[in-house]
Steps between C-alpha positions, in 0.01 A plus 500: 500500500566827660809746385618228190685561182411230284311621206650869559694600236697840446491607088672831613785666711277703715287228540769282682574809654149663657434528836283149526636266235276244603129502410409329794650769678358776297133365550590522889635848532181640255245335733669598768476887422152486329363403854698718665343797259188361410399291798585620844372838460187390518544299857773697630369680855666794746672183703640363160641851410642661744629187691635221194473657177591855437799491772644157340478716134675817668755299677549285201573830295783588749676155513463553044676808593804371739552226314590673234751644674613274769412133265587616193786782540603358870539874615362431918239797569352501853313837396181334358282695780640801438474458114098431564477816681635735247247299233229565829569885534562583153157317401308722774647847410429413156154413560465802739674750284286383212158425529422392159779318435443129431599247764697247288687807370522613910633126509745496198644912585553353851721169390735765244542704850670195688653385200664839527565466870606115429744647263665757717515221819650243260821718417708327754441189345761590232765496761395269778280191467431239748425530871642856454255566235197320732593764787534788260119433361405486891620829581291615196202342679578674803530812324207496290253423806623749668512769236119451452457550893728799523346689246140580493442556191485185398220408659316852449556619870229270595505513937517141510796410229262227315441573102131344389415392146195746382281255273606484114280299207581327224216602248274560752573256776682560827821301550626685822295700755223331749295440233698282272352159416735207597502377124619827365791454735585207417487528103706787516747362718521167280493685156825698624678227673402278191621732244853600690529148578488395124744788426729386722537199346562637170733720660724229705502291191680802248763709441464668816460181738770311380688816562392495898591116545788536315617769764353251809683252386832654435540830477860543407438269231208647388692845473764315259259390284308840427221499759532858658502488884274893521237409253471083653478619854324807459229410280438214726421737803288731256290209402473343841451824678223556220314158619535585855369872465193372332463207762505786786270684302249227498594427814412854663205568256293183436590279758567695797334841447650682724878458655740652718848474391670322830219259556462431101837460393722420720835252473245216613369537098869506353598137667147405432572547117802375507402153683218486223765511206728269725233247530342484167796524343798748383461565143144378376215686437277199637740526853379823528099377509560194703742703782212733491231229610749289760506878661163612461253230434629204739523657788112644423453113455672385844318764672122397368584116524612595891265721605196447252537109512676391804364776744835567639565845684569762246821596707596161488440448125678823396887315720407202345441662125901658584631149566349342214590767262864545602537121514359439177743812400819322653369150321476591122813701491654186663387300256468747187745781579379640125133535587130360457530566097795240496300272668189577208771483252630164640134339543466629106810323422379184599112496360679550172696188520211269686454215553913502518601808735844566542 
């Protein structure tokens, strides 16, 4: 029987304690990723890349990164566009202003920038919090998009405003340019979201994460007890400003390929984020990767089943795919205000006590 425990026993504290403490479980998540890694690279296609999977891995690297902040430290940021931008800019004058330099160090230079930037923007956080903390990150959004239109130099004085990824390899073999095979997209965005994901997890479940929900849950009573309100808050915008700047990175570089900051990364991307974490659920690392595909993958579903399948109008399809995606929105946080990972922790719950579920 799927996802049991009987037969499982623990002989150690960190093996009650790991990350899948049932086998069953284990065996699932291990398939899982081998045929993400080892399978669909060889059947993935341009459709399959640039439409489902590398923009569900990018967007599932920025909902990692607000979650952190807004699930797990409860600190409201509505500046998640403007956060992807700085992680877009600083990756293309990096791999403009050095030509040799490696792209995953391009990628990793241009998350420490926004976690710089994230730092800076999250200073009012140690006075304010709540909706006056939400509109404080928005006005950093506002600023930030406009900053990178005001000044040229961002963008190299290019006529047109747009930045444009020149191609980079990983020993040998293009991952952004025209000529960069949809595989070698897609590995490199899975090996990063896969790796950041994992420490992530790690990361909520120390020192350091206990120390952000301790100040989401109460703050004043966190302070009593030793938890220090400028390293909680602020490390929680450096990391999650970190996990955005490399998801805009991505975003601009591999996905996209070229950008232009008002069309790219505009507010429409911070409430997209934040309705990703919303749905899949404040404060889980899973949340994060199940928000990402309610946002991303169904409504790439809706759309084929409508217009590839049912022939409908593709003006039509694209109101309908609105209705059904909002509705659907309004429905699970009716009936599971915490998210779909409660409802995969509930479901969980009761295959471990079948045939007598609670």
């Amino acid at each position: 029987m799927l996802y049991r425990e009987a037969g499982d026993f623990k002989t150690s504290y960190a093996a009650d304690l790991q990350t899948f403490p049932i086998k069953s479980e284990r065996i699932l998540f291990w398939s899982f990723t081998a045929v993400a890694f080892l399978v669909v690279p060889f059947f993935i296609n341009d459709y399959w890349e640039k439409s489902i999977l590398v923009p569900f891995l990018v967007w599932s690297m920025v909902a990692l990164g607000l979650n952190i902040l807004t699930g797990y430290c409860g600190q409201v940021s509505l500046g998640t566009g403007g956060f992807m931008a700085v992680g877009a800019f600083a990756c293309y004058k990096f791999m403009t202003a050095f030509p040799d330099l490696n792209i995953m160090i391009c990628i990793l230079l241009s998350g420490l920038v926004t976690a710089g930037v994230g730092v800076l923007f999250g200073l009012p956080s140690l006075r304010i919090k709540g909706f006056y903390l939400a509109v404080a990150t928005l006005a950093a959004q506002f600023f930030l998009v406009w900053m990178f239109n005001k000044f040229a130099w961002f963008y190299n004085y290019s006529a047109s405003g747009q930045i444009s990824a020149p191609e980079r390899t990983i020993f040998g073999i293009a991952v952004t340019g025209p000529n960069s095979a949809p595989w070698a997209t897609y590995l490199t965005c899975l090996t990063i979201v896969f790796v950041f994901a994992w420490v992530a997890r790690n990361l909520t479940r120390g020192r350091v994460g206990r120390s952000w929900m301790a100040m989401r849950d109460m703050d004043i009573a966190a302070e009593i007890m030793g938890v220090s309100p400028f390293s909680a808050k602020l490390s929680a915008f450096a990391v999650s400003s970190f996990y955005i700047g490399i998801a805009g990175a991505l975003f601009f570089s591999v996905y996209l390929g070229a950008a232009e900051v008002t069309e790219a990364f505009g507010i429409d991307k911070s409430f997209t984020a934040l309705f990703m974490v919303i749905i899949g659920g404040l404060g889980s690392i899973l949340g994060s990767f199940l928000g990402a595909a309610f946002i991303i993958l169904f409504p790439v579903l809706l759309k084929n089943l409508m217009v590839g399948y049912l022939g409908w109008p593709t003006d039509l399809a694209a109101h309908f795919q609105i209705m059904i995606v909002g509705g659907l929105i309004i429905f699970f946080l009716i009936v599971e205000p915490h998210g779909l990972a409660q409802l995969w922790r509930l479901a969980k719950e009761k295959l471990r006590l079948w045939p007598f579920p609670y």
